[in-house]
C-alpha positions in Angstrom: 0.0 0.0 0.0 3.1 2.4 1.0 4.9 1.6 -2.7 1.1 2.9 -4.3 0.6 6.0 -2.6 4.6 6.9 -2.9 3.6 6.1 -6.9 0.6 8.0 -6.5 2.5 11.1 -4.9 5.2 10.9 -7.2 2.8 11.4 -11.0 1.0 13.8 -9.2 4.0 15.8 -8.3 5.2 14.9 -12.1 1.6 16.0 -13.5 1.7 19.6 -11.4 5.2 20.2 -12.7 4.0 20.1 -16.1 1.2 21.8 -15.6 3.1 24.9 -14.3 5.4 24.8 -17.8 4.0 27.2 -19.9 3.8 30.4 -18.1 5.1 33.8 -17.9 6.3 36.4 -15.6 7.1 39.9 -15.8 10.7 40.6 -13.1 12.5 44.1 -12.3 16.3 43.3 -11.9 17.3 45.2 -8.9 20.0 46.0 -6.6 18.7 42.7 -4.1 18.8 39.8 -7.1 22.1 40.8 -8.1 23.5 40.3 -4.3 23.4 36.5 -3.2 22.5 35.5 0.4 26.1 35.7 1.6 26.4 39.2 0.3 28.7 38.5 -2.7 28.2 40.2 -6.4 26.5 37.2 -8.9 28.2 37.1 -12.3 26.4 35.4 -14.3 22.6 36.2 -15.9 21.3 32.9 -14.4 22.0 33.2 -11.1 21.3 36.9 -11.1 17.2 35.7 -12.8 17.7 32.5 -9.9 18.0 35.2 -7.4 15.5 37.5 -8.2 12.9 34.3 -8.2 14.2 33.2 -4.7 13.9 36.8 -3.6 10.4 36.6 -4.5 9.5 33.1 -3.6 11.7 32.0 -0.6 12.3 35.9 1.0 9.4 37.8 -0.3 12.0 40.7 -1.6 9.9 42.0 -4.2 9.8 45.2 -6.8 6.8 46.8 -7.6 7.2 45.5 -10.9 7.5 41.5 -10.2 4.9 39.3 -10.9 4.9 35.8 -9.5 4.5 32.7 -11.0 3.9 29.1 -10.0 7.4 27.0 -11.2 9.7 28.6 -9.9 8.1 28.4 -6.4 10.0 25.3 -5.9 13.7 25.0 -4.5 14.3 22.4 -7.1 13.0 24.1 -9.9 15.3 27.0 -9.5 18.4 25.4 -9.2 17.6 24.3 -12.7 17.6 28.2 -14.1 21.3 28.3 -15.3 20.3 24.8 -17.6 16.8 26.3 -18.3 18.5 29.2 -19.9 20.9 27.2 -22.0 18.7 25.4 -23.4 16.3 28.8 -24.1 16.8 32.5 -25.6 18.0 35.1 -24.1 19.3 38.5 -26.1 22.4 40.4 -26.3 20.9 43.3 -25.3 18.9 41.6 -21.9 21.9 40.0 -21.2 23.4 43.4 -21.2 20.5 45.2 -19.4 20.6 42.3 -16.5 24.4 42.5 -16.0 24.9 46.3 -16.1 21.1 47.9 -15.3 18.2 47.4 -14.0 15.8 46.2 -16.4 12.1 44.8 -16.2 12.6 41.6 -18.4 9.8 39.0 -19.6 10.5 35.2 -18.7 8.8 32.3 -20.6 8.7 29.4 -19.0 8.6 26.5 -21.5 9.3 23.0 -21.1 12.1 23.3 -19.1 13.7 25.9 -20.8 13.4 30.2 -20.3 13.0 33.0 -22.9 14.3 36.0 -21.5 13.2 39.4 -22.9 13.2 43.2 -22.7 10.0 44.4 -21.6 
């Protein structure tokens, strides 16, 4: 009966994975996402767009301009952001913006992969 409901809790977990896939959200890159929790400077765009979604999710440092979203929620799911952004889009220009500025970017979140965007 244990091994079922383990099964049972495991596709369900699966199934609401994939049913968060597919969304989008709206992020201001500020001062706090570029700052990890140890106080050091992030250099890379991943871990700066990992940041700003623990900010939001885990320690509910948020811009006026974030919006939230459901994937990213999870731990797990955003130690996967520097792959996720390999295998997805982002532009010279955001890459730029995030690094050096502040920007508002759009993410898509698509089977396991990001678009990253000016907005």
């Amino acid at each position: 009966m244990k091994k079922i409901l383990v099964l049972a809790v495991l596709v369900l977990f699966g199934l609401a994975q994939e049913a968060v896939a597919n969304e989008v959200y709206y992020a201001k890159i500020g001062h706090n996402d570029k700052i990890n929790s140890y106080g050091e400077r992030l250099n890379s765009v991943a871990d700066i767009l990992r940041q700003d979604r623990a900010n939001y999710h885990k320690f509910f440092v948020r811009d006026r301009e974030d919006s939230g979203d459901r994937f990213f929620a999870y731990a797990d799911n955003r130690a996967r952001m520097a792959s996720m952004l390999r295998n997805g889009y982002i532009s010279p220009a955001a890459r730029d913006a995030i690094m050096y500025g502040n920007p508002v970017v759009r993410v898509t979140i698509d089977d396991y992969r990001i678009e990253v965007e000016l907005y």
